[in-house]
KOLSEZA-9073 format. One record per residue (C-alpha): x, y, z; residue number from 1; residue in one letter. Coordinates in nm, 3 decimals. Example, Ala and Ser with C-alpha at 12.3 -4.5 7.8 and 13.67 -1.06 7.14 Angstrom:
+---------+---------+---------+-----+---------+
|      c1 |      c2 |      c3 | num | residuo |
+---------+---------+---------+-----+---------+
|   1.230 |  -0.450 |   0.780 |   1 |       a |
|   1.367 |  -0.106 |   0.714 |   2 |       s |
+---------+---------+---------+-----+---------+
//
This chain:
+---------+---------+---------+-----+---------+
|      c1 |      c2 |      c3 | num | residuo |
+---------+---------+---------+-----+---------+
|  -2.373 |  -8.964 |  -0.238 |   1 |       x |
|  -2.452 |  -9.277 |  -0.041 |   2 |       x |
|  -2.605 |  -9.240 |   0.307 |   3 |       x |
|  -2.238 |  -9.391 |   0.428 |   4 |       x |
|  -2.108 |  -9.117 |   0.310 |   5 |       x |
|  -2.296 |  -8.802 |   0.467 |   6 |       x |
|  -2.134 |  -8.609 |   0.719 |   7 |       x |
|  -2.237 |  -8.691 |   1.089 |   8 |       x |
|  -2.430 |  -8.384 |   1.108 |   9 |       x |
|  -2.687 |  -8.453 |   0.830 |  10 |       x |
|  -2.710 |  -8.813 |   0.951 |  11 |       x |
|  -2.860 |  -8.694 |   1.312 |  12 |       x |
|  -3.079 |  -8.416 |   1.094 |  13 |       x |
|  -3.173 |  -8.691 |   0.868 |  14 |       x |
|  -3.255 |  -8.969 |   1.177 |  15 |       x |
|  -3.433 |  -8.667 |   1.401 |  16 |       x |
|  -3.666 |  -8.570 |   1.105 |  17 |       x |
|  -3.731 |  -8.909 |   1.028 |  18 |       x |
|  -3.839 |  -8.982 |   1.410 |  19 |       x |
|  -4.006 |  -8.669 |   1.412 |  20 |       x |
|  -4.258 |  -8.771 |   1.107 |  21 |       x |
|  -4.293 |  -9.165 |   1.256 |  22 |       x |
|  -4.406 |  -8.975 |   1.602 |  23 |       x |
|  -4.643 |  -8.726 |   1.441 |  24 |       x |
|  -4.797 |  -8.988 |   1.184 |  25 |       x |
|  -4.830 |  -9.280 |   1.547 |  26 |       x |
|  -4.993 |  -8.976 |   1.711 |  27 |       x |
|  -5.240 |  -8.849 |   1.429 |  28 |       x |
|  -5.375 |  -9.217 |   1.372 |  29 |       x |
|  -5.446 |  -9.237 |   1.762 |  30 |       x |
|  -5.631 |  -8.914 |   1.729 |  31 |       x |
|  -5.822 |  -9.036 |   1.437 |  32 |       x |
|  -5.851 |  -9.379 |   1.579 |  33 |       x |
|  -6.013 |  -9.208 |   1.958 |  34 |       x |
|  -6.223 |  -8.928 |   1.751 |  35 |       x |
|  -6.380 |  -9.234 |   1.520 |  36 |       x |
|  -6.480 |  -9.452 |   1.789 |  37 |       x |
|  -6.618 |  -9.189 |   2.012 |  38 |       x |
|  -6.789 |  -9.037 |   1.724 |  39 |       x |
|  -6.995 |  -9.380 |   1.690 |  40 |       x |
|  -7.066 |  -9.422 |   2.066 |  41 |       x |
|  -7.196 |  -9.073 |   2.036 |  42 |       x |
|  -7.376 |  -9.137 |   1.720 |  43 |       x |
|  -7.507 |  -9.476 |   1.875 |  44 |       x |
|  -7.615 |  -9.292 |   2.177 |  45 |       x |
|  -7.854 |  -9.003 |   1.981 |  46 |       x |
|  -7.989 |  -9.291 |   1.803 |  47 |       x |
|  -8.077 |  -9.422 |   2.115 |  48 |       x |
|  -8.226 |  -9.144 |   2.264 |  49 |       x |
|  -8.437 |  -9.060 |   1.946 |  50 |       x |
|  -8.555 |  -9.427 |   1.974 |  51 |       x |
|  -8.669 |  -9.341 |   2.345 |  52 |       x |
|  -8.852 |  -9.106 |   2.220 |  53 |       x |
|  -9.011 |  -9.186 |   1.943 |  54 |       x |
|  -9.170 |  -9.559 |   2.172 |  55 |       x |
|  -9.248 |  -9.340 |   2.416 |  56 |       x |
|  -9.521 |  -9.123 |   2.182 |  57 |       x |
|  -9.582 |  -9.500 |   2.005 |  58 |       x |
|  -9.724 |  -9.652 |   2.309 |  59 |       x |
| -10.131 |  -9.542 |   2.235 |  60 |       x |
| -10.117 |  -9.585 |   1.894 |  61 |       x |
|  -9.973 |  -9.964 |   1.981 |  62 |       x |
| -10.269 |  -9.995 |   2.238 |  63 |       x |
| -10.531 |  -9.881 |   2.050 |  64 |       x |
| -10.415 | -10.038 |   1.682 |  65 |       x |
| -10.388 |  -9.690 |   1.574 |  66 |       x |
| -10.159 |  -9.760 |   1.246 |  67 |       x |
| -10.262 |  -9.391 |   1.055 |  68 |       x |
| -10.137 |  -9.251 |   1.447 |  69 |       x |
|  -9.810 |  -9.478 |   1.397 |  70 |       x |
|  -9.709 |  -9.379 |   1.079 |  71 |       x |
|  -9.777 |  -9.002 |   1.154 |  72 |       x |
|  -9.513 |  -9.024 |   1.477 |  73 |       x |
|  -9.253 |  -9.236 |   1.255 |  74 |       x |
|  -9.258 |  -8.963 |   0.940 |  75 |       x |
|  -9.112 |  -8.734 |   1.226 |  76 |       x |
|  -8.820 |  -8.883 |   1.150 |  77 |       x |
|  -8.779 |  -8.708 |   0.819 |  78 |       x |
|  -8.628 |  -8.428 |   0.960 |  79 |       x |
|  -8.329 |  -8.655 |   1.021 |  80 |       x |
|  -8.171 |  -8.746 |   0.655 |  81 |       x |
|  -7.947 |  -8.996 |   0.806 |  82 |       x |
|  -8.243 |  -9.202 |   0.958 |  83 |       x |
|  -8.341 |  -9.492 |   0.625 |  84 |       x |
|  -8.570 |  -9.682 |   0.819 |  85 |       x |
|  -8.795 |  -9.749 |   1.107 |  86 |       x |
|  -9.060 |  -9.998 |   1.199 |  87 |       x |
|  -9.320 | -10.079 |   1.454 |  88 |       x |
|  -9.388 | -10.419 |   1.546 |  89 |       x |
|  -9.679 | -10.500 |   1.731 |  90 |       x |
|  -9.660 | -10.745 |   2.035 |  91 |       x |
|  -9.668 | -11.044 |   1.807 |  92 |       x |
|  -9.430 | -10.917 |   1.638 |  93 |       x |
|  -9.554 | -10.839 |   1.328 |  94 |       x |
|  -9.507 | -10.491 |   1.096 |  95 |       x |
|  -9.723 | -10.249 |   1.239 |  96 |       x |
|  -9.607 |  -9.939 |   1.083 |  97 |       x |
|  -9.299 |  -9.846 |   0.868 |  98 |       x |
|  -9.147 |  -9.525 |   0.782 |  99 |       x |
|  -9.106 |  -9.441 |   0.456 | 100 |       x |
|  -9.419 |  -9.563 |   0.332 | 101 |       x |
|  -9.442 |  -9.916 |   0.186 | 102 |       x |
|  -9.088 |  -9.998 |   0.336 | 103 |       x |
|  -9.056 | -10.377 |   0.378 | 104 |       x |
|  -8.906 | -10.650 |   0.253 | 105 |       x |
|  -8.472 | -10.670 |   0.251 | 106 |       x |
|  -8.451 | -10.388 |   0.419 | 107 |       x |
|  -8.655 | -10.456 |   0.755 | 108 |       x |
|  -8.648 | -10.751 |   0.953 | 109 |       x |
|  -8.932 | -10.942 |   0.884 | 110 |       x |
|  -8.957 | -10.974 |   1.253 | 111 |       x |
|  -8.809 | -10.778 |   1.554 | 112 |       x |
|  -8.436 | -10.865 |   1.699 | 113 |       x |
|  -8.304 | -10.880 |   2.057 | 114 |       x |
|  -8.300 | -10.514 |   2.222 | 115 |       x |
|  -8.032 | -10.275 |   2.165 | 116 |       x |
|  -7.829 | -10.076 |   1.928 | 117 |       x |
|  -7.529 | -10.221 |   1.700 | 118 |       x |
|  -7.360 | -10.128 |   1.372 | 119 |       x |
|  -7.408 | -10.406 |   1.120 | 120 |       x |
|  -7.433 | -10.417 |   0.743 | 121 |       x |
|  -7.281 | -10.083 |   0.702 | 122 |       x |
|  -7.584 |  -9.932 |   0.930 | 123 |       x |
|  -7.646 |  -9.854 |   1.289 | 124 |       x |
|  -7.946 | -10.047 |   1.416 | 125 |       x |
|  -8.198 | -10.091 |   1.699 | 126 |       x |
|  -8.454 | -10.253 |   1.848 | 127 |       x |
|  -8.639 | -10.031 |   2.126 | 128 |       x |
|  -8.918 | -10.191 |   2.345 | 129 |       x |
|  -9.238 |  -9.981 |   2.319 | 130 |       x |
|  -9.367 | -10.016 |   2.708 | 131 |       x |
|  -9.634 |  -9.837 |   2.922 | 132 |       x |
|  -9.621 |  -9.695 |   3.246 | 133 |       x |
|  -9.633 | -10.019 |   3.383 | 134 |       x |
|  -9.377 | -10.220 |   3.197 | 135 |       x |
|  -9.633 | -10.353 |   3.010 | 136 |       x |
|  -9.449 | -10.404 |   2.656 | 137 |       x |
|  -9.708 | -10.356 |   2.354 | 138 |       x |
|  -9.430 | -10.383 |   2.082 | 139 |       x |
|  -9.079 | -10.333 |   1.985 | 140 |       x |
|  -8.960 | -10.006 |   1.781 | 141 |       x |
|  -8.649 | -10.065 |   1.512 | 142 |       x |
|  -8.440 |  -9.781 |   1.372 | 143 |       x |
|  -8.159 |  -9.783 |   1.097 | 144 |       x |
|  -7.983 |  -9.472 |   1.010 | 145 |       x |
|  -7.659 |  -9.479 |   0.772 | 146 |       x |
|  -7.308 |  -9.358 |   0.918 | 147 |       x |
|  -7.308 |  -9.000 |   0.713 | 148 |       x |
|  -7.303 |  -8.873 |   1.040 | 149 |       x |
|  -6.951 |  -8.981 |   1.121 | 150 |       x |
|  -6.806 |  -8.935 |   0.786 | 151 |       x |
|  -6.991 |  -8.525 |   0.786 | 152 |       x |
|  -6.806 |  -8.531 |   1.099 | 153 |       x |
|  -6.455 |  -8.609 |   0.995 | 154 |       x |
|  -6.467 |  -8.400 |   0.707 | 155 |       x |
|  -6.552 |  -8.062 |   0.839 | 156 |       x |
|  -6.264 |  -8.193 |   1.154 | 157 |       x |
|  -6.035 |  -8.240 |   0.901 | 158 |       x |
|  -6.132 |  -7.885 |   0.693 | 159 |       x |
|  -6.073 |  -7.691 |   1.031 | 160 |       x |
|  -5.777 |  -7.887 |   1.093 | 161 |       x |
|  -5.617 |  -7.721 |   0.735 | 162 |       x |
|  -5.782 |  -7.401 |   0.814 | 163 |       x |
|  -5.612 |  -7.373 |   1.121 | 164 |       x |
|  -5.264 |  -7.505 |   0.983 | 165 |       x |
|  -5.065 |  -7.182 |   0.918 | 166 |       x |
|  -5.017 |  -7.328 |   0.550 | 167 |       x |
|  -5.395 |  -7.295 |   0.455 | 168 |       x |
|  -5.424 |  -6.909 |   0.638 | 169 |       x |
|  -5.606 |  -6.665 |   0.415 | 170 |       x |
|  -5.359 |  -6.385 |   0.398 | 171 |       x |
|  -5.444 |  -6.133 |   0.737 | 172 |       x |
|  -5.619 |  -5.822 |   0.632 | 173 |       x |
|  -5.468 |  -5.506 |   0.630 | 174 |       x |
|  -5.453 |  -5.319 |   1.009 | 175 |       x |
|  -5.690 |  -5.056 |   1.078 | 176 |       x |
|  -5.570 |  -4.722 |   1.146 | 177 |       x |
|  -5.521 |  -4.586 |   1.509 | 178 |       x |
|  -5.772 |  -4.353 |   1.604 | 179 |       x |
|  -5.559 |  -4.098 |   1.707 | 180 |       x |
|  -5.386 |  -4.094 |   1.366 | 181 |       x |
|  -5.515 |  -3.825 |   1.098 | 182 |       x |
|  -5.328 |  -3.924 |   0.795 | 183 |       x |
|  -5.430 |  -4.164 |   0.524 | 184 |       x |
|  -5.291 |  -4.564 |   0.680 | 185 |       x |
|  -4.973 |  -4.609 |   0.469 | 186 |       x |
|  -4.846 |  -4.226 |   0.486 | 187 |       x |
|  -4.606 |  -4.179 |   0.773 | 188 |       x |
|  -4.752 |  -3.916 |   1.061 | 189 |       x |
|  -4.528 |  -3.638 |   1.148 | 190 |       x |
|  -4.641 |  -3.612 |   1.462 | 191 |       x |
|  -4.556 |  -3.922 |   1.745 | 192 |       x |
|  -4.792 |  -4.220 |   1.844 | 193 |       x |
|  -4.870 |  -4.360 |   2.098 | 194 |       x |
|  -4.991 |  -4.729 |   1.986 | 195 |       x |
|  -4.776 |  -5.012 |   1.962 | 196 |       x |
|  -4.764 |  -5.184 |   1.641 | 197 |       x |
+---------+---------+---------+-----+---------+
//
């Protein structure tokens, strides 16, 4: 039967589903859309922070050309799996220290970029200044970590999202028995309860 053809009725069911699925598929991409790019400013932002951190605890081995020191604070970063790559320049601007070991080459700079922390090249990257007290800068600190972050992120969003859709429920377990009842759960009680289903 051609659409022509279809009694008013189904043509308004058939238009309000249709405007129905166009509003919820505009409204999920927004939601994906906001969640992404808030997921890399937050993302961006821990970088940051661990960045802080690790030129703050880099500024005596910097002073003191302590380069077993440097590479001992950088191989902290292990405990972070997204984290490929970090370097220490000194104030010349040449590789001080590098985490992992022997890293150099395509996937450092050879020298240190402006300050700041971007996504380029599939990574997000940074270039901390390693100051003292003073403002005294003895180096610059660069981090690169991948984006598994964000991805980890949007898959376990979008596995509670089905778990909490009533089409991927596990079925609900049976009901416990009220206390006050005495026989077996299943068997109807001769005597009257109290508890509301």
């Amino acid at each position: 039967m051609a659409l022509r053809d279809w009694p008013i009725k189904q043509k308004l069911t058939a238009m309000l589903v249709l405007i129905s699925g166009l509003v919820l598929l505009l409204t999920s991409a927004a939601f994906a859309g906001y969640q992404y790019w808030s997921l890399r400013s937050a993302t961006r932002d821990a970088l940051a922070v661990r960045g802080r951190i690790i030129a703050a605890n880099s500024t005596a081995s910097l002073a003191f050309a302590n380069v077993a020191d440097a590479r001992e604070i950088l191989s902290a970063l292990r405990v972070d799996r997204h984290v490929v790559a970090a370097v220490l320049y000194d104030k010349g601007g040449r590789v001080f220290a590098g985490y992992p070991a022997g890293v150099a080459g395509d996937v450092v700079p050879a020298e240190p970029g402006p300050d700041g922390y971007r996504f380029e090249r599939g990574l997000l990257v940074g270039f901390q200044p390693v100051e003292e007290a003073g403002s005294q800068r003895l180096g610059t600190l660069y981090l690169a970590s991948d984006l598994g972050a964000i991805s980890d992120t949007f898959r376990l969003s979008g596995v509670r999202g089905r778990s909490r859709s009533p089409f991927w429920r596990w079925p609900r377990p049976p009901r416990p028995c009220p206390p006050a009842r005495t026989t077996p759960c299943g068997r109807p009680s001769s005597a009257p309860t109290s508890w509301a289903p």
